[in-house]
N, C-alpha and C positions, 0 to 999 in steps of 0.2 A: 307506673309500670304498665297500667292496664292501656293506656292511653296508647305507648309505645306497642303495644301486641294488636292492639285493633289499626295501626298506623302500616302495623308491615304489609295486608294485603295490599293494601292502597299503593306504597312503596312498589311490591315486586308487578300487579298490574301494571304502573307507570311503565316500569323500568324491563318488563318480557313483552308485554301483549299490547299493552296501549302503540297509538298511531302516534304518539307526541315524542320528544326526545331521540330518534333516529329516524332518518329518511334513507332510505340505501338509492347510492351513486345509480345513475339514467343508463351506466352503459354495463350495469350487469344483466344475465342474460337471466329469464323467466324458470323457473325450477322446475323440471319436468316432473308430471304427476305419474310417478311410477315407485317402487322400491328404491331406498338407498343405504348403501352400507358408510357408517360414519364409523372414525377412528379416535377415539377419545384420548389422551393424556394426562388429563386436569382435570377442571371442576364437570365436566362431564360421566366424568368416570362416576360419579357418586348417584347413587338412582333415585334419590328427593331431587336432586339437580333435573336429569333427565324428566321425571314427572312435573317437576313444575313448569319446566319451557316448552317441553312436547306434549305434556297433557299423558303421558304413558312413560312409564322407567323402561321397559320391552326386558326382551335377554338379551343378554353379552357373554360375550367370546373372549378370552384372553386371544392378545394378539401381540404381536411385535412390528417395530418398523425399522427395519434394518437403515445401517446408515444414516441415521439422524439422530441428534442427542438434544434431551429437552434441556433448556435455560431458562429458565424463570418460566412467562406463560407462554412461550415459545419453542420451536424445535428447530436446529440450526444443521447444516450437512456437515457430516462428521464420520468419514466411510469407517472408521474402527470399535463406532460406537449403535446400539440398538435401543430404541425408546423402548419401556413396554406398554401398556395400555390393553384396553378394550376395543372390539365395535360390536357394534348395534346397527337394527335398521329401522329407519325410517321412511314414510310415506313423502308423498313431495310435499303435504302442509306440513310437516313436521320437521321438514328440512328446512323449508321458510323460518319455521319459527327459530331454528339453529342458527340460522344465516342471523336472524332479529338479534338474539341474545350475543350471539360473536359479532356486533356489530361489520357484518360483513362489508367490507370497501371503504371500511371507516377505519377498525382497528384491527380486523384479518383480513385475510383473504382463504376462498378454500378452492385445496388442490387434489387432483387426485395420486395418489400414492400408491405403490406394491409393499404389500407388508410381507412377510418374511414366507408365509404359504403359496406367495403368488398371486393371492387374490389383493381384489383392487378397492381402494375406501378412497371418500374424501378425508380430506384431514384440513382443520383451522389453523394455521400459520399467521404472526403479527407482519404486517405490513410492513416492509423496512421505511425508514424515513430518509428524506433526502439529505 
């Protein structure tokens, strides 16, 4: 048991922070170093989550995103329907590191969104498949 507890940082470094295990796609564009507001649905939402991949859990907002209904770990258009969720903001290394853990151009993609106040988030969407 001890073995498996001293195993998991090694584990979650691989798998958030290390350079091994994902390369994000040549034709995404460089993450501007400013503020950004991100729209959670999933394992995001949870703030051991957010501290362990941005290094800060920060505050969140209860939010809504009109028009789109979550399905599994994805949110699909669905005009009758409202996901609820969070955002939070992060800095632009801390969106990188977002972009790392949502394997961004491998198994998301991130959009920008109007959520139900008007105001505008990115949000993590699954890539459809061919």
């Amino acid at each position: 048991m001890s073995g498996a507890i001293l195993l998991l940082p090694v584990y979650l470094w691989l798998i958030l922070l290390s350079p091994f295990f994902y390369t994000p796609p040549d034709y995404l564009p460089a993450v501007e170093d400013r503020m950004h507001r991100v729209f959670a649905f999933g394992t995001l939402k949870q703030p051991w989550v957010r501290f362990i991949v941005t290094g800060h859990a920060g505050e969140t907002k209860d939010a809504v995103l009109p028009g789109k209904r979550r399905e599994g770990l994805n949110i699909i258009a669905d005009p009758s329907a409202q996901t609820p969720g969070l955002v939070f903001e992060v800095n632009g290394r801390q969106l990188a590191r977002l972009d790392r853990y949502e394997r961004l151009g491998v198994r998301y993609e991130r959009v920008k969104m109007t959520l139900d106040d008007g105001s505008q988030a990115w949000v993590y969407r699954r890539l459809q498949t061919p």
